[in-house]
VMD Tcl script that draws the C-alpha trace (Angstrom):
set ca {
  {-36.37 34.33 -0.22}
  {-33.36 32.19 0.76}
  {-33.66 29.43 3.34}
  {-31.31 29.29 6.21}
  {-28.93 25.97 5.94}
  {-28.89 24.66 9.24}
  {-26.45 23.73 11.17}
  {-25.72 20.63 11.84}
  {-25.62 20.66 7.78}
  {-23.25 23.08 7.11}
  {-20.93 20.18 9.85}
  {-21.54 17.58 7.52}
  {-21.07 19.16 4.43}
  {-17.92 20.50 6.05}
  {-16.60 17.06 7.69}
  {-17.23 15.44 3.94}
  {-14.86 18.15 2.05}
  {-12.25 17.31 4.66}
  {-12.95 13.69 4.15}
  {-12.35 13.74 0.33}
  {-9.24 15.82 0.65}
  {-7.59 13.43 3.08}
  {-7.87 10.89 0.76}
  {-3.95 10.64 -1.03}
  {-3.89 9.06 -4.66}
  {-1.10 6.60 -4.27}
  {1.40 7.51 -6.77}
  {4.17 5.12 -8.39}
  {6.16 5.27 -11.54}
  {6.07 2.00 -13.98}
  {9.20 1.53 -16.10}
  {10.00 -1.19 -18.90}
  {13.14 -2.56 -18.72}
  {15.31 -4.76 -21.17}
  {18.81 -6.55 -20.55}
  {21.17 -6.93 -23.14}
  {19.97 -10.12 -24.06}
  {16.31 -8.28 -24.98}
  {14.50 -10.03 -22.36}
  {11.68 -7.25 -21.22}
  {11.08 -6.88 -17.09}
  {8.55 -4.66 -16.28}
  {9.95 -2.60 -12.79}
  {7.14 -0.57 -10.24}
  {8.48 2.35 -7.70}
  {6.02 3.12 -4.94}
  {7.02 5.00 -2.06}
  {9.67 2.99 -0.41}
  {9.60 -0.36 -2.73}
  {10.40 -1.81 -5.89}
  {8.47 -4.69 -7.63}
  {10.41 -6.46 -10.16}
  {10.96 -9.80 -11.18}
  {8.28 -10.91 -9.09}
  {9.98 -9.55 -5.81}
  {9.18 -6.80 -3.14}
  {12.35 -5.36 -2.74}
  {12.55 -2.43 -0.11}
  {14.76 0.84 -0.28}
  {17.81 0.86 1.24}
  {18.49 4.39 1.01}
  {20.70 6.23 -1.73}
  {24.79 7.50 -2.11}
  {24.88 10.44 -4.88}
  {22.72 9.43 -7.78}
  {22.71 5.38 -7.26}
  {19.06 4.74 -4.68}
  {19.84 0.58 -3.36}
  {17.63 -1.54 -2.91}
  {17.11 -4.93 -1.77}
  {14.89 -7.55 0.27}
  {16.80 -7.09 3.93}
  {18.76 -4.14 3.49}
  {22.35 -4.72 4.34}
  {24.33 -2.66 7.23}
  {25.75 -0.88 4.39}
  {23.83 -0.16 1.54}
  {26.05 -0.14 -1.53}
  {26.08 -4.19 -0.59}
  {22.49 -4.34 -1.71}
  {21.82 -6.76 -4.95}
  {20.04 -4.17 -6.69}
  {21.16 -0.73 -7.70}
  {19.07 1.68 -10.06}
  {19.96 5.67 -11.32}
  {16.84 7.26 -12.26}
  {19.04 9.90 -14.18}
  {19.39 7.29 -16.78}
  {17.59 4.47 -16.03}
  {20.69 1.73 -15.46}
  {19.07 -0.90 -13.08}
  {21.85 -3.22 -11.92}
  {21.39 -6.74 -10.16}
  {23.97 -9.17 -9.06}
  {23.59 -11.31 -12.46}
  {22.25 -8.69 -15.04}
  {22.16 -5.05 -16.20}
  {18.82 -3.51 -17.62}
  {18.28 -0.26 -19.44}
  {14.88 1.07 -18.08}
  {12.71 3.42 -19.65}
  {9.72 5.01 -17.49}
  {6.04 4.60 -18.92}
}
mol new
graphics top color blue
foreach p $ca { graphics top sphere $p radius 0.5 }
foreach p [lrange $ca 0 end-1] q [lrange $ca 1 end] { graphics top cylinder $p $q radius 0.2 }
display resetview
């Protein structure tokens, strides 16, 4: 003979699924980078941000395949002091170029 569940448990159990699938896993990409000198920089894309070389650098939006990014985004964005193509992995700052491979 099967019990009835009861109610009010059949709510919680429900309210708990909903819970866990609310929850988001935060997703980022981590990518090594190296300048033509051979120094290594390790770069970090979450959402809307970029850590590298110690700095929080936010996106400034992108123009074809070139995303900009910088720490106050300019009024236009190809002014920003860091460019990076995720086609092939070209990170560009005002002082250095990096070839970046994703992890």
């Amino acid at each position: 003979m099967m019990k009835r569940v009861r109610p009010y448990f059949a709510s919680i159990l429900t309210i708990s699924l909903l819970g866990l699938t609310a929850c988001e896993r935060e997703t980022y990409t981590t990518w090594s980078c190296k300048n033509f000198e051979g120094d290594k920089n390790v770069m970090i894309l979450k959402k809307a941000q970029m850590q590298f070389l110690g700095k929080n650098l936010n996106y400034c939006g992108s123009l074809g395949n070139k995303s900009y990014f910088d720490i106050n985004c300019p009024a236009q964005i190809e002014n920003a002091n860091l460019v990076f193509i995720p086609s092939n992995g070209s990170l560009l700052t005002d002082s250095k170029n990096y070839q970046c491979d994703a992890l």
